[in-house]
N, C-alpha and C positions, 0 to 999 in steps of 0.2 A: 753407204752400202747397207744392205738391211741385212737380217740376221742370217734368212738363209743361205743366202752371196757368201759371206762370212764361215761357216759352217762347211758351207760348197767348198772354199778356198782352201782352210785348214785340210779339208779332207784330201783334196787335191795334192797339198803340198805333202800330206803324212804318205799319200802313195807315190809321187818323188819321191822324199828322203828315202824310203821305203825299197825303192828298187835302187836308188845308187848304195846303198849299203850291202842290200842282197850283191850288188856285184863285185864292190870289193871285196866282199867273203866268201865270195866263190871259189871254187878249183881252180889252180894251178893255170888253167888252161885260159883262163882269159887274164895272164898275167900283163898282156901289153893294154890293157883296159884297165888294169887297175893303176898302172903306173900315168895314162891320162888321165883319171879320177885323181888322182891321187897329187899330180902336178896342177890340175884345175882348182882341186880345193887351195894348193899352195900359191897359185896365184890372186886367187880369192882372197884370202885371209892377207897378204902382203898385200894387192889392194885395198881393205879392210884398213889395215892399218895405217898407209900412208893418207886416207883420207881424214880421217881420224885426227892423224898428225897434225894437219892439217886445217882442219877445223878447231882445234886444241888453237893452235897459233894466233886459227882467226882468232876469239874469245880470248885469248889472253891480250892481244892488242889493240880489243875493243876494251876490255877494261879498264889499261893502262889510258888511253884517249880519255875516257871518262873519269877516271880518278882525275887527269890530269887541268 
């Protein structure tokens, strides 16, 4: 990617994060929006971490093979 790809990208994603936040801090009124934002990040991140888990596992049981 060249720099300004890069630059382009960042910019892009700072205006995502940028409006999912404006919307969970919004009025009252889009509370059924904030509660899918708000179950999507919680999937995410439990995502997140069983992959993680995961790859932890991989890497420990490649180490173990190779010590061994």
């Amino acid at each position: 990617m060249t720099k300004q790809t890069k630059i382009l990208s960042g910019v892009l994603a700072g205006v995502a994060l940028g409006a999912v936040v404006a919307i969970v801090l919004s009025s009252d009124k889009n509370s059924d929006m904030k509660d899918k934002i708000g179950d999507w990040f919680c999937d995410l991140f439990d995502k997140s971490k069983d992959k993680l888990a995961g790859v932890a596992d991989a890497v420990k049981a490649q180490a173990d093979r190779i010590k061994a």
